[in-house]
PASEBA-1860 file (N, C-alpha, C; in nm, 3 decimals):
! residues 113
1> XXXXXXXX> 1.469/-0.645/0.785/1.533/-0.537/0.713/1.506/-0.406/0.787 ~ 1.576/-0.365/0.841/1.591/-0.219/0.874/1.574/-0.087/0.781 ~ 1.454/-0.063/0.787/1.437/0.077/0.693/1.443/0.219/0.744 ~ 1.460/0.358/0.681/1.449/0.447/0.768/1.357/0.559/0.640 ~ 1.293/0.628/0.675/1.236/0.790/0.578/1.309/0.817/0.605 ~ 1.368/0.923/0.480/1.424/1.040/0.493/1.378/1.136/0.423 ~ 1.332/1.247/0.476/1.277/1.337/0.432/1.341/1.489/0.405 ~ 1.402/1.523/0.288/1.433/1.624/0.214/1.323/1.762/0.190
9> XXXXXXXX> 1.319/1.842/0.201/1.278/2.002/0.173/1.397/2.071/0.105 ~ 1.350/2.093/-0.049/1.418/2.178/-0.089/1.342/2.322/-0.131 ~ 1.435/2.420/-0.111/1.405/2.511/-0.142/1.419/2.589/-0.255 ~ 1.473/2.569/-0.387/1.532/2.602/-0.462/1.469/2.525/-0.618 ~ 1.413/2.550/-0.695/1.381/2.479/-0.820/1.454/2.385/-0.863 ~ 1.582/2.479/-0.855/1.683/2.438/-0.972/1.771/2.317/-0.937 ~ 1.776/2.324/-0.766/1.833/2.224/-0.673/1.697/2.103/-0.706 ~ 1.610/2.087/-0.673/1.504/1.978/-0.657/1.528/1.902/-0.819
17> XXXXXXXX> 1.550/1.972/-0.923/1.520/1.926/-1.048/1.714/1.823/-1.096 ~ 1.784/1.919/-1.001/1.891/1.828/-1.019/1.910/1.725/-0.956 ~ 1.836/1.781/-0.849/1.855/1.610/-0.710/1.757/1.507/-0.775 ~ 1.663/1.507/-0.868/1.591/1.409/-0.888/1.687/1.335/-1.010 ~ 1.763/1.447/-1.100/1.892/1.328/-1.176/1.990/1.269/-1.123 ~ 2.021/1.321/-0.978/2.129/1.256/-0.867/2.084/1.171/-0.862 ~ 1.958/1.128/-0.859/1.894/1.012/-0.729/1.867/0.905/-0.876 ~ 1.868/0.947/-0.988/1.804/0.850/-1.089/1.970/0.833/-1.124
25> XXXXXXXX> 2.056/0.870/-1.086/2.199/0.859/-1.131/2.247/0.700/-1.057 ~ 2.195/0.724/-0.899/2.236/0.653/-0.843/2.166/0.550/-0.800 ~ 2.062/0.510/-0.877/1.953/0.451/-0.870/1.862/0.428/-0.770 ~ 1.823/0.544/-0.732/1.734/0.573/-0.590/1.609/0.657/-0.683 ~ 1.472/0.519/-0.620/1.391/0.557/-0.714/1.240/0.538/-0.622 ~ 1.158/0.530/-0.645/1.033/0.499/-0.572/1.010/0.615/-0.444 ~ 1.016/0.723/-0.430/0.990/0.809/-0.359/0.843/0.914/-0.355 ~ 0.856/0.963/-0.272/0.714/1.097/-0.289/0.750/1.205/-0.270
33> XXXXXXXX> 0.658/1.315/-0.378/0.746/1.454/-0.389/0.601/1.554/-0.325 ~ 0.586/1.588/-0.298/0.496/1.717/-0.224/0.549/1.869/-0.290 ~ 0.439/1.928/-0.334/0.460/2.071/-0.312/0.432/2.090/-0.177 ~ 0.501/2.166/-0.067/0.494/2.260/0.024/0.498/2.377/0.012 ~ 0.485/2.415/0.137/0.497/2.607/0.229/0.586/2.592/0.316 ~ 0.624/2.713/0.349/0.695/2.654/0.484/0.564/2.738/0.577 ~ 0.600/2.714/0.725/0.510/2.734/0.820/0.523/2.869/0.823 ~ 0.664/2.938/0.830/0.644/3.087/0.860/0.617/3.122/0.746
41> XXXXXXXX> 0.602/3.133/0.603/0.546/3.194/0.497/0.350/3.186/0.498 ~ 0.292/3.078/0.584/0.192/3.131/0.556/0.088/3.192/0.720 ~ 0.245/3.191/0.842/0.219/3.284/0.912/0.216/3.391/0.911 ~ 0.292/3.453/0.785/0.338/3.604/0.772/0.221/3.607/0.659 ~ 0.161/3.552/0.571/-0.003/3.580/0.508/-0.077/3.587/0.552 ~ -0.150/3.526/0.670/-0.231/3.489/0.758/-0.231/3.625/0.919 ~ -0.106/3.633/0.938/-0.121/3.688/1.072/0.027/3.779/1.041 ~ -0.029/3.889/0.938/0.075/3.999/0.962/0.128/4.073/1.105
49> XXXXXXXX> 0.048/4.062/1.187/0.075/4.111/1.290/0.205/4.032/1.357 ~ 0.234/3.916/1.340/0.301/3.818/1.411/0.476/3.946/1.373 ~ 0.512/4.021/1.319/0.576/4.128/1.197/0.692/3.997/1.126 ~ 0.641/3.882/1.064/0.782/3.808/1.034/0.768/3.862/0.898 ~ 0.858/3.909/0.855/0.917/3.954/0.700/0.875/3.881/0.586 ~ 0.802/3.918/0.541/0.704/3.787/0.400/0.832/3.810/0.313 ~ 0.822/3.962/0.263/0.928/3.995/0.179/1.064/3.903/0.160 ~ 1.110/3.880/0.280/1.208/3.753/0.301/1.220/3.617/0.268
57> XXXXXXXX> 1.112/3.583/0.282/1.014/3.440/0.201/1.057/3.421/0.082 ~ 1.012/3.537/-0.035/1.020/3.533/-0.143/1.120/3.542/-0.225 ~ 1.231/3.493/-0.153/1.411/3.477/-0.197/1.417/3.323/-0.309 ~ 1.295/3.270/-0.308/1.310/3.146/-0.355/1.230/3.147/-0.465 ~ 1.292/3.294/-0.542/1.217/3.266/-0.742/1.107/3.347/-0.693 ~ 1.075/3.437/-0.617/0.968/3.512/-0.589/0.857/3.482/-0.498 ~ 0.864/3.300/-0.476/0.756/3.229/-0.410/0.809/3.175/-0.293 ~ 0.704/3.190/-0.156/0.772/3.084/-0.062/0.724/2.931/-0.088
65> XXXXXXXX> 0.728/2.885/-0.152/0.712/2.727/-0.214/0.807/2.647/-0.231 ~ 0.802/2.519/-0.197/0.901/2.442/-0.211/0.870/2.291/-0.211 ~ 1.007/2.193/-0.259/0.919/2.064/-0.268/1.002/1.983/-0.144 ~ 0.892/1.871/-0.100/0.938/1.787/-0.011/0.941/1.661/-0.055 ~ 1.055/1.589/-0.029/1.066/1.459/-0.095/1.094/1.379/0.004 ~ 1.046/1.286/0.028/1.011/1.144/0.087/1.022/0.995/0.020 ~ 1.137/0.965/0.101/1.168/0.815/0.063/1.209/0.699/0.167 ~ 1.172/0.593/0.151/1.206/0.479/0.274/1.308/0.366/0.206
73> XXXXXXXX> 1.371/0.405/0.269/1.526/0.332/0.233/1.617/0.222/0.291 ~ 1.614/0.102/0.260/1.725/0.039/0.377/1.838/0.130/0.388 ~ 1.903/0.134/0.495/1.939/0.176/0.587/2.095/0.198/0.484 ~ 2.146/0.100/0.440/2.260/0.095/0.388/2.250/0.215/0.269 ~ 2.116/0.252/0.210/2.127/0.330/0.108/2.101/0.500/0.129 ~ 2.077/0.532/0.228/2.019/0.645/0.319/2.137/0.744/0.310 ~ 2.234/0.683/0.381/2.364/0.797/0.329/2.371/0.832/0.212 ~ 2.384/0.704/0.080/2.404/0.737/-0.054/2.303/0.829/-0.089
81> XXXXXXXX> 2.173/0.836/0.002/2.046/0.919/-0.091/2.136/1.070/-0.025 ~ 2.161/1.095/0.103/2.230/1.188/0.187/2.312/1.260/0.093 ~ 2.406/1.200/0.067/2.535/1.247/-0.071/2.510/1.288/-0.147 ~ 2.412/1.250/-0.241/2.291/1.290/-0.352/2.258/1.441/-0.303 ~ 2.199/1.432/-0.185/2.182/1.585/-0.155/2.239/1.697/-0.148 ~ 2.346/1.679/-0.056/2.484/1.729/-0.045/2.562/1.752/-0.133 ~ 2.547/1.715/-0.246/2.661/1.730/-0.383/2.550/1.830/-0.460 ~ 2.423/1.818/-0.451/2.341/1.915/-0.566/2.327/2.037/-0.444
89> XXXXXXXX> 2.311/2.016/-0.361/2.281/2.180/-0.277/2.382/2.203/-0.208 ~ 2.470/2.153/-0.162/2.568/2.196/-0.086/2.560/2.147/0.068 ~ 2.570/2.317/0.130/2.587/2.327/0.268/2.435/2.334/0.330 ~ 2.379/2.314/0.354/2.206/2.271/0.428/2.244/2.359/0.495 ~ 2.322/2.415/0.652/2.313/2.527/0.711/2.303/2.679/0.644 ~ 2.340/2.672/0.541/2.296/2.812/0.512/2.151/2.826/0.485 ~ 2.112/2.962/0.535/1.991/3.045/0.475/1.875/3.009/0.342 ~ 1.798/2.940/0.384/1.721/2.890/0.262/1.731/2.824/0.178
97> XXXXXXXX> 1.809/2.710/0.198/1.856/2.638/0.100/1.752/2.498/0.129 ~ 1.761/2.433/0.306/1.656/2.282/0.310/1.672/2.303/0.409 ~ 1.628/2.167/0.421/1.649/2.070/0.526/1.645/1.929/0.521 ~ 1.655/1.814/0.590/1.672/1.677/0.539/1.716/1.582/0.663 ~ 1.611/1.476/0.728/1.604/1.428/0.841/1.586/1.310/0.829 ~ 1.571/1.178/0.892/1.567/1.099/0.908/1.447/1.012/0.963 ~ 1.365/0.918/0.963/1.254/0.830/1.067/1.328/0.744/1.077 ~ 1.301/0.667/1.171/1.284/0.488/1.181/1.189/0.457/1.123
105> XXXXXXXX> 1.176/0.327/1.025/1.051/0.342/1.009/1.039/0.157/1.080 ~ 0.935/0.162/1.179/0.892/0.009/1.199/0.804/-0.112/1.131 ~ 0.779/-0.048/1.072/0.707/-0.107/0.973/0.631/-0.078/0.817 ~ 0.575/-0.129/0.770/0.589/-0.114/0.621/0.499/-0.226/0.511 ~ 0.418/-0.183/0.422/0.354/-0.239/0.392/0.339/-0.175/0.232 ~ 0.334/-0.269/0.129/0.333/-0.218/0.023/0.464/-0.157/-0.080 ~ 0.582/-0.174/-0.015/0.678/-0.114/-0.120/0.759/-0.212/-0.175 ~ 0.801/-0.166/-0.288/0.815/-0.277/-0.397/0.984/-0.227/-0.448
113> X> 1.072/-0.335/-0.514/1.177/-0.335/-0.544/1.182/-0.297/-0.741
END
């Protein structure tokens, strides 16, 4: 069986809380959710000098925080999780909205149907 991660960052509350009824819509279930940072929000805390705009950060409900979701999927269902995304947030190229990538994964131990 060919599996792959795909790993989602959303940026947005309101987006993460709908993509988790997308994904229970379409019966995509068994995943992992992370609170994150992003990297430049806690470069611009850490090392003001670097001058990246914190102020800018905080477009997302006041906080640079966000959740990352992680799931390993045969291969056939990866797009459908893809679509799921794409229908609750939209366009991914714009400005603060995600991101959302792909692994191979070779192997695998422990996940259950």
């Amino acid at each position: 069986v060919c599996m792959k991660a795909l790993f989602i960052t959303i940026n947005h509350e309101e987006h993460f809380r709908k993509l988790l009824k997308e994904f229970g819509k379409t019966g995509i279930r068994g995943g992992t959710i992370l609170s994150s940072e992003g990297l430049a929000a806690s470069q611009a805390e850490i090392a003001p000098e670097l001058g990246l705009n914190y102020f800018r950060l905080f477009l997302n409900s006041g906080r640079p925080y966000n959740k990352t979701i992680f799931l390993v999927l045969e291969d056939d269902k990866v797009e459908e999780a893809k679509e799921c995304v794409r229908r609750v947030v939209g366009n991914l190229n714009r400005e603060n909205v995600g991101i959302m990538f792909t692994i191979d994964v070779d192997s695998f131990e422990g996940l259950t149907k």
